[in-house]
N, C-alpha and C positions, 0 to 999 in steps of 0.2 A: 924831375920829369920835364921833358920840353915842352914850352908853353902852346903850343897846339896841343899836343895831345891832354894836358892840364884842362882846355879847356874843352874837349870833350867829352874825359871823364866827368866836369863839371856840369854838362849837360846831361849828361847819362845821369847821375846821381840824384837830379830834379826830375825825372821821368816820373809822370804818374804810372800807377799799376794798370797794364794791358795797353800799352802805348809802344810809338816805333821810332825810333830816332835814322834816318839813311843819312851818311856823310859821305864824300865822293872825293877822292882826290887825297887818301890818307894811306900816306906809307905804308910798306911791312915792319918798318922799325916802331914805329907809332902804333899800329896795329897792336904789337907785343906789347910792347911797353903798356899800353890797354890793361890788357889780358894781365898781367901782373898785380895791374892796381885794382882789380875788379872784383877781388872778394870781399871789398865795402859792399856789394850788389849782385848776394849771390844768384837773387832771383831773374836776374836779365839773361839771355841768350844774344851771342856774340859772334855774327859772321862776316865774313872779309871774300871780295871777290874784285880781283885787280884792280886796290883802290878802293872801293865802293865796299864802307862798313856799314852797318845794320845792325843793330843795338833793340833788341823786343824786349820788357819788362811784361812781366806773369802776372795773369789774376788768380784770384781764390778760386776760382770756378776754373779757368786752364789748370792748379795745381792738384785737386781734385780728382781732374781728371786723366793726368799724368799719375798718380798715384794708383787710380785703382785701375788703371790698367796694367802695369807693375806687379799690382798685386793679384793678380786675375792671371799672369801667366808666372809666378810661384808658383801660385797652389796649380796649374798644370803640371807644372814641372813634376813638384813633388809627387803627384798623381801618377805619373806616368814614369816616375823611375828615373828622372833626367835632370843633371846637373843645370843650375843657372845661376850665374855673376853678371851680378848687376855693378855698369858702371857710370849710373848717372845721365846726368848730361856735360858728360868730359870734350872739354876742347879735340877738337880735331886739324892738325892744321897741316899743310904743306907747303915749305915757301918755296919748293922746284914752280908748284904748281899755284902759285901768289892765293891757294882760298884756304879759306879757315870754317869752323862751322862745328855746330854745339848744337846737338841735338835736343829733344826734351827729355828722354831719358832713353837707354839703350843697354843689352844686356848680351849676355853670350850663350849656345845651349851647346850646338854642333861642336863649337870650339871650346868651351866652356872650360874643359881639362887642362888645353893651350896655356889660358890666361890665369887659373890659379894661382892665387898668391903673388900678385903680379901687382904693384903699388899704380905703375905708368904703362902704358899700351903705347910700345913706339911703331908707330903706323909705316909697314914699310920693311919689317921684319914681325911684328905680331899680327895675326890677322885681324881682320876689321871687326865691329859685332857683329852679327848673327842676324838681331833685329835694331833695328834705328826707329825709337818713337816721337813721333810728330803732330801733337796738337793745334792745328791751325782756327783756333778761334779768333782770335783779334787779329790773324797774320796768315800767310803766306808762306810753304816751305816751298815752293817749285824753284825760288833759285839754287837752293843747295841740293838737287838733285841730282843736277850733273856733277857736279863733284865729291857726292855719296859713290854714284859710279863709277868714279876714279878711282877711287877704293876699295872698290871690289864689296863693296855692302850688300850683303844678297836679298837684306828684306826690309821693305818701310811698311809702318803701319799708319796711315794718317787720319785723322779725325778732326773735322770741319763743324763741329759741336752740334752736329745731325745725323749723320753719317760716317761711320769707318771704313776707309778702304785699304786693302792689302797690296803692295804692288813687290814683285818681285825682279830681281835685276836678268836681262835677258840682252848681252851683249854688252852694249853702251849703255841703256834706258831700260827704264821700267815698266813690266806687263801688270795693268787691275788683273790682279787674281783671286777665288772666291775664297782659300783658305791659307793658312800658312802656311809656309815651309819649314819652319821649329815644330811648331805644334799641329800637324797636319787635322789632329779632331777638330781645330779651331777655325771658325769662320768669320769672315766681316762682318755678317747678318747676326751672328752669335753677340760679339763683343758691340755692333750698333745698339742690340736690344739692351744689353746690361746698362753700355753707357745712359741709353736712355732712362733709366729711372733710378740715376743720379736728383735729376729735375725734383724728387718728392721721395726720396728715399735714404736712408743712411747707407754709408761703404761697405759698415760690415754686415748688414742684411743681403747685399748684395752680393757677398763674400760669402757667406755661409748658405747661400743658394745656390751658388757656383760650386760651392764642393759637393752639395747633397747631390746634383745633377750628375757630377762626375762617377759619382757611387752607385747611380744607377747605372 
């Protein structure tokens, strides 16, 4: 590995949990070359914007909460009769377009059929996800907005560890809208409440009042 990037990774590796590392001025070969050495680290998120890396390490409370939202539009899916593949939070990158960007997790419903059995999502002949999820508790997703956009990403869901909001791609940029576009039953106000009593509750209490509700 070349010794820049060596000592990157080495910084990255010392991150405490819910911390942000910015570096400026680091190649797309170094960039990758990153991205290769980095599942020492799987819990950090990894994005690139001409030069300008960004390196977020997760807490138990941000994984939490990327979890049971996850698991909150499953059991919609299932509900409702509707495929969903989940693919994480999978690199995304384009080096026409020098950004890179790793969501917190992200899944496919509309497309779903598309991506089937499909190991890599080559961005650019398979379509983008469906939903992009975005836990900004310790952090900031506004920079990788714009190039969610690029992508043609039609739906973010983001949560500020108070508040979820839905925003939908309309052009270049994204409109706050009250419900989604996968799951249209689903609302911000919906999944802000659930998240909320995360704070004094367990997941799968949360989870199995989520389904009784649907059954009504």
């Amino acid at each position: 590995m070349p010794t820049q990037a060596a000592e990157y990774l080495d910084a990255i590796l010392h991150l405490p949990a819910g911390s942000t590392l910015i570096v400026h001025d680091v190649s797309w070969a170094e960039y990758e070359q990153l991205l290769e050495e980095m599942h020492e680290r799987p819990s950090a998120r990894v994005s690139y914007d001409d030069g300008r890396l960004e390196v977020v390490t997760t807490s138990g409370r941000h994984e939490r909460i990327k979890e049971l939202v996850l698991r909150l539009a499953e059991i919609l899916a299932t509900d409702s009769g509707r495929p969903l593949e989940s693919y994480g939070g999978m690199t995304m990158k384009v080096k026409e377009l020098k950004r890179g960007a790793e969501p917190d997790t992200c899944f496919y419903v509309q497309h779903a059929a598309e991506v089937t059995g499909l190991e890599e999502i080559r961005l650019g002949i398979d379509p983008p996800p469906d939903v992009l999820v975005e836990v900004d508790v310790k952090h900031s997703s506004t920079r990788k907005l714009a190039f969610y956009a690029q992508l043609g990403v039609p739906e973010i869901w983001r949560y500020d560890g108070t508040r979820m909001r839905m925003l939908r791609l309309s052009g270049t940029a994204y409109d706050e809208t009250p419900s989604s576009l996968a799951f249209p039953r689903l609302t911000a106000d919906m999944l802000t409440a659930l998240l909320a009593r995360l704070r004094g509750e367990g997941q799968q209490a949360i989870l199995d009042d989520f389904r009784r509700s649907l059954q009504r």
